[in-house]
Each structure stands twice: as structure tokens, then as C-alpha cells.
N, C-alpha and C positions, 0 to 999 in steps of 0.2 A: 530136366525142365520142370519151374513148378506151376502150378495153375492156382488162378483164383478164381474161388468159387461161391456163388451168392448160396447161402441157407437163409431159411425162416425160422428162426429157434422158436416163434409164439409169434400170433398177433401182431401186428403191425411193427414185428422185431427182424429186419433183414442186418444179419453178418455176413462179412465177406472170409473165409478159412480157406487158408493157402495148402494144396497138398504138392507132393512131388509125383509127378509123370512115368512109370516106368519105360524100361526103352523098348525099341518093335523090335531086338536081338530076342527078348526074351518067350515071344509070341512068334510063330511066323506068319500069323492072320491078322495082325497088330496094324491099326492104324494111327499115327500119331501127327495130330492138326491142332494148328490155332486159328481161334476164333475169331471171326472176322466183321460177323453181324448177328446179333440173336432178338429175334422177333416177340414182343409179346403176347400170350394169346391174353384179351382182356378178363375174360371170364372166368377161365379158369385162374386166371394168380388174382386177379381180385379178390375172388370166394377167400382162398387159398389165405390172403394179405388180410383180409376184415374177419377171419374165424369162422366161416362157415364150416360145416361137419366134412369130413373126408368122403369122399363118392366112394373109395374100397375100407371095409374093417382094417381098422390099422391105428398106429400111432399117428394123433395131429401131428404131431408138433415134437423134432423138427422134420423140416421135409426140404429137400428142392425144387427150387421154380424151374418156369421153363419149359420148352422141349422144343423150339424153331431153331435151329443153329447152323449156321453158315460158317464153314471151316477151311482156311488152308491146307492140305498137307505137307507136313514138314520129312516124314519120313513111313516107312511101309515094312513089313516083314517078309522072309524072304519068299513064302507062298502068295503074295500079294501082287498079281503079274499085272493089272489093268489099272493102279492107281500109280502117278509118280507125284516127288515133290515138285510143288505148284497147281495142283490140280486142286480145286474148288468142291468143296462136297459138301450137302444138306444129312444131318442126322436131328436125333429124338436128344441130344445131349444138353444139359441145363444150362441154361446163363454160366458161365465158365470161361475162363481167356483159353484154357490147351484143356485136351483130353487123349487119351486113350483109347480107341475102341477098335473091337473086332469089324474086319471087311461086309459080314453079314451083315452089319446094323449101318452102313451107310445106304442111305434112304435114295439117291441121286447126284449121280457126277458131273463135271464140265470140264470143262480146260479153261486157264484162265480165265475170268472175265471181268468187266468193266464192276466198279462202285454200286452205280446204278441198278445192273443186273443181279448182282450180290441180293443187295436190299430186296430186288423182288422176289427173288428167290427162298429167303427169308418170310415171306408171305406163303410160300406154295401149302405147308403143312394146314392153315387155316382156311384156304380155300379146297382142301381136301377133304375138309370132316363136312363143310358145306357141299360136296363132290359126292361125297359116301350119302350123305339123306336123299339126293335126287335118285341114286342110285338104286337104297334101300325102298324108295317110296314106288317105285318103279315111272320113273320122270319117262313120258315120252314127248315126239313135239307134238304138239297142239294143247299139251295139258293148260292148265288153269291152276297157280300156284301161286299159294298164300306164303307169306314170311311173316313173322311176331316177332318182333324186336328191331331193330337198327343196330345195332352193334358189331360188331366183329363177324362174328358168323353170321345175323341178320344181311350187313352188307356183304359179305362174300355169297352168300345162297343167293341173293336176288341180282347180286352180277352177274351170275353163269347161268343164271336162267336168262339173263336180258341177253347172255352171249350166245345160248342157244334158239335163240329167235321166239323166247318167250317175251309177256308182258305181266311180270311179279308186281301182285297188291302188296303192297307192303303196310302192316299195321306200327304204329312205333307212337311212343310215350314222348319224342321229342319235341322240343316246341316250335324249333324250326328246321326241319330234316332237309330243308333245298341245299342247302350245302352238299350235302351225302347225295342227294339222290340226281347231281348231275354228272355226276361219275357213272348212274344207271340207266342208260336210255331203255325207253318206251315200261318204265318203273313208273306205279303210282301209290301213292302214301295217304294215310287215312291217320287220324288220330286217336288210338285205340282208348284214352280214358275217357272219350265222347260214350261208347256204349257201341252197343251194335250197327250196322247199317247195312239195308239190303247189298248182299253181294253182288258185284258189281258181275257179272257173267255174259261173257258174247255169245257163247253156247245156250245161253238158257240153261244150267245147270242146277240154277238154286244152289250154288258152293263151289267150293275151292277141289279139284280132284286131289290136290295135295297140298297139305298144310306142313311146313316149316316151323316148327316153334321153337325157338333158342333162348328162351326165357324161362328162369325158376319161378315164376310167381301161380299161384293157384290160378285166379282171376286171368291171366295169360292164357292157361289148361283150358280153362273153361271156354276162350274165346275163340280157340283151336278146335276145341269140338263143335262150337256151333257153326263155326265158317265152312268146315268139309262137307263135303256133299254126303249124299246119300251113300254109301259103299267107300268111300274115298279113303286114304288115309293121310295120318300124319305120324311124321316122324320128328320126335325129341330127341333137338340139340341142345337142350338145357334141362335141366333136370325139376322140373315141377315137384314144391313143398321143400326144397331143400332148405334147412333151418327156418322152418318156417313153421306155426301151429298146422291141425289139419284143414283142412276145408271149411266151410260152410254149406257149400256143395256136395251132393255123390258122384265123385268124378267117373264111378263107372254107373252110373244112373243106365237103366236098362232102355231109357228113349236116346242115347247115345249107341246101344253097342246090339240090344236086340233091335230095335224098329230103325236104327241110321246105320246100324251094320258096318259101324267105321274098324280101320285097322291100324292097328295104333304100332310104331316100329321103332327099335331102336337102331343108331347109324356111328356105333363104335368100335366093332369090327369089322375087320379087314382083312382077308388072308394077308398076311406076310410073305408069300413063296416065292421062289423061284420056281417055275414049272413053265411051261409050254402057253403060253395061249388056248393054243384047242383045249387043255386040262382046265383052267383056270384065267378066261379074260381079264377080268378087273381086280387086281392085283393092286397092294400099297405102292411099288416101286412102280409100274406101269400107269395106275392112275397120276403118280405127280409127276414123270414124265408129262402126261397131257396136261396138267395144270400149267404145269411152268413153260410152256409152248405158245400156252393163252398168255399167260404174263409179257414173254419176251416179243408174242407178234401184236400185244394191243388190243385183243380180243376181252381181255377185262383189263379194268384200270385200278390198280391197288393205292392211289393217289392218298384217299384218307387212311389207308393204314400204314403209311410212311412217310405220312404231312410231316410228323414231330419226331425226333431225333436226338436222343442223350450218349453222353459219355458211359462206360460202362460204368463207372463209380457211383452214377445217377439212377439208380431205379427207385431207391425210394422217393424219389422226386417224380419218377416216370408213373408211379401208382398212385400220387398222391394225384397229378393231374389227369389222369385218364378216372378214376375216380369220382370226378367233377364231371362225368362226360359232356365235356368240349364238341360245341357244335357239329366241326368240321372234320373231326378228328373220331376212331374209335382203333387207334393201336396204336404202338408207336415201337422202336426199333434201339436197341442200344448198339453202338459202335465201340469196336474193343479195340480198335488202332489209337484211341485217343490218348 
């Protein structure tokens, strides 16, 4: 079997290099599936697609996009007792029509399922890195949580918080966010290039117990540290200064981290294990079990990250208009049946 597969050789240069498939005879942990639906994350192939610097030392250029992928299996090797062909599976694999991979790196299984559930499933991996900063931030209910950005991750963090019976401020640059943010009940939106504004707080908090920022811009940094409360933290999902000069700011100004005492987290690790529960609750495969549970019963609506819809031959068309971000829109999904 041979597979096609998107590379970025440079800069807004995506090729598609066809390779051959080996068979699961050869592996007895071998999982061999075709592609069914693969998800964009917007920020990360953006950066990726417009030349921003690589987040690991490493070669830019080239690299693969990708990591959402919604898979068939076609075939199993013969230590592979729990998957058969037809069985639907989520892994980390790129934009790609077939792959290859070992049983460990299947991220979550189904049995058959409908189009539709594909597609949202397809979504689970992006509302997981928004999953991991509630987590990391130590989210409990009643908190009071800030989001920066509207995007991809902006809209998946401030869904799970509206699904856990939170009401997410959300700051965003957009001009008119009512599209997105009726997909968010009890979500309210502020226009962050207005400047500051007393936080809105039912506690009386004077801040956000947890700030969300999924945005690289400095000026975004900055609006994250002034939102959180006193002790509170935030956790980046976007990487502040990336390709960007340094500040004009001290972003670690000592009236942010001695006198506000903020705790600033990263939400990119995740054990990977297999292990028990009592050993290890939140877990990468146990956490997007519960994602994708909210997906299939309605509990969050992934509506604008699977509004839009291309052919898999269409990504560079799928980056050029996400790109533009479209009102209603912050993802969109390629289909490899086409």
C-alpha cells in the first residue's frame, strides 16, 4: 500500500511524496490504517506554513504537518489482539492518506462509526491541550477563568470550561466573535486591542484565578499577567515572543511574580502510560476518552472547528483561508475519501 503524504519543504511550499506502506507481517505490533479525516490544529501549521522559528532545535525546513488523524484499520499484526479491520482509531500521525504504526501510539479506538463522529473525533486531540492547561492550572469549579485569543485552542478552553459549569471571560482581537461564541454558553467576550478593563469578578477577586493564553504575541503576555489575580496562575498555550523582537515590557517585572505571586505553567505534557489509575489518573489516552465522550453527548459543540471542509489535495487552500481568520470558522478538517 502506498501513502500520500503532505511535507512543507520551506515557507508556504507544501508537496505531497508518495511512500510505500510496509505490511503488519513484518511487525507483530503493527498497525496498518487509512485515513479517514485529519484535523487541523490552526496554530501550530500556521506558525509552521508562514516560517515562524521551530518551538524544538531542529531543522525548519522540511517537516510534517499535522498530528489530528482519524484512521481505518485495514490490517493488525499478529500480537495485536484488541484492534480488527474496520475499527476506527485517533492517532499523532500527519496529514497522510495510509500509515503504519505500532499498537502503542494509537491514541483511542471505536468500532465503526458514523461521518459525522469521525469528524469529531478528529477535534478530540485540540480540545485536549485545552483539557491539559485546566488541568495544569489546577481548574476547579467555581474558579474564574480567563481565555486570550478566540482561536482554536481559545475556542476549545472556553468550551470546557462553559461545559464544566464555568462562565469563561474571553479576550479576542476579533471584530465580531458572536458567531463563535454561540457555540459557548454563559461565555462573555471583551475586545482585547481596547486596552484593559476592570475585571469582571462575581467573587470579588480583583482577577482571573486562571488565565488561558493561547496567543504568541508579547502585548497578549502582558494582558495575562494583569488579568490573574493575586496568586493565580496562567498557563501558555501559545508561546509568547515567538518570532517576534523582545518586549518592550519586563515580562518577569518583579510587581508581577514577587508582590502578585502569579505562577505561570506550561500544559504540554502529558504522561503517555498505561498504568492503573490509582498510579496515574490523567493520563493522554484516558483524558481523550473523556474529551470525546463530551464531543459524542453534546456537552461541547466543535461546530466552528468543522464548519469548513476540503478535499485532502486542498490544504494549501485550507491555510490560505484559515489564514484570513473567518469569522465563524477557527479549523477546519480535510477528508481523504474524496
Amino acid at each position: 500500500m502506498n501513502s500520500m503524504i503532505y511535507e512543507l519543504s520551506a515557507p508556504r511550499v507544501l508537496i505531497v511524496k508518495e511512500d510505500q506502506i510496509a505490511g503488519s507481517s513484518q511487525d507483530p505490533n503493527a498497525v496498518i490504517a487509512k485515513t479517514l479525516f485529519s484535523a487541523i490544529s490552526t496554530g501550530t501549521e500556521l506558525a509552521a506554513w508562514t516560517g515562524k522559528p521551530p518551538l524544538h532545535p531542529s531543522t525548519a525546513y522540511p517537516r510534517l504537518v499535522g498530528y489530528c488523524n482519524v484512521a481505518q484499520v485495514q490490517a493488525v499484526g499478529s500480537a495485536v489482539g484488541d484492534l480488527v479491520a474496520g475499527d476506527v482509531i485517533l492517532t499523532h500521525q500527519s496529514h497522510r492518506s495510509a500509515f503504519c504504526c505500532s499498537r502503542k501510539d494509537v491514541l483511542l479506538k471505536t468500532k465503526e462509526i458514523n461521518q459525522a463522529s469521525q469528524k469529531r473525533l478528529a477535534t478530540a486531540y485540540l480540545y485536549h491541550l485545552a483539557y491539559s492547561a485546566l488541568l495544569e492550572g489546577g481548574y476547579r469549579p467555581g474558579f474564574e477563568v480567563t481565555v486570550i485569543g478566540l482561536g482554536a485552542l481559545g475556542f476549545a478552553s472556553a468550551s470546557l470550561v462553559s461545559a464544566y459549569g464555568g462562565a469563561p471571560i474571553i479576550f479576542s482581537g476579533r471584530s465580531n466573535p458572536g458567531a463563535l461564541l454561540e457555540h459557548i454558553p454563559f461565555a462573555q467576550c471583551f475586545d482585547k486591542t481596547q486596552g484593559g478593563i476592570p475585571y469582571p469578578s462575581t467573587a470579588g477577586l480583583g482577577g482571573a484565578d486562571l488565565v488561558i493564553n493561547t496567543s504568541d504575541s508579547w502585548t497578549d503576555y502582558e494582558l495575562s499577567l494583569n488579568t490573574v489575580r493575586r496568586g493565580g496562575a496562567i498557563v501558555l498555550l501559545g508561546f509568547p515572543g515567538r518570532g517576534m523582537m523582545p518586549p518592550a515590557f519586563n515580562p518577569f517585572d518583579s510587581k508581577y511574580f514577587y508582590e502578585k505571586a502569579t505562577n505561570i505553567r506550561q500544559a504540554g505534557h502529558v504522561p503517555d502510560l498505561d498504568v492503573p489509575p490509582a498510579d496515574i489518573r490523567f493520563t493522554l489516552k484516558r483524558n481523550l476518552a473523556h474529551i470525546y465522550s463530551l464531543l459524542e453527548s453534546g456537552r461541547v459543540d466543535p461546530s466552528p472547528l468543522l464548519k469548513t471542509s476540503y478535499a485532502w489535495d486542498k490544504l494549501q487552500e485550507a491555510y490560505q483561508f484559515l489564514g484570513a481568520r473567518p469569522e465563524d470558522t477557527v479549523s477546519a478538517v480535510l477528508n481523504w475519501s474524496c
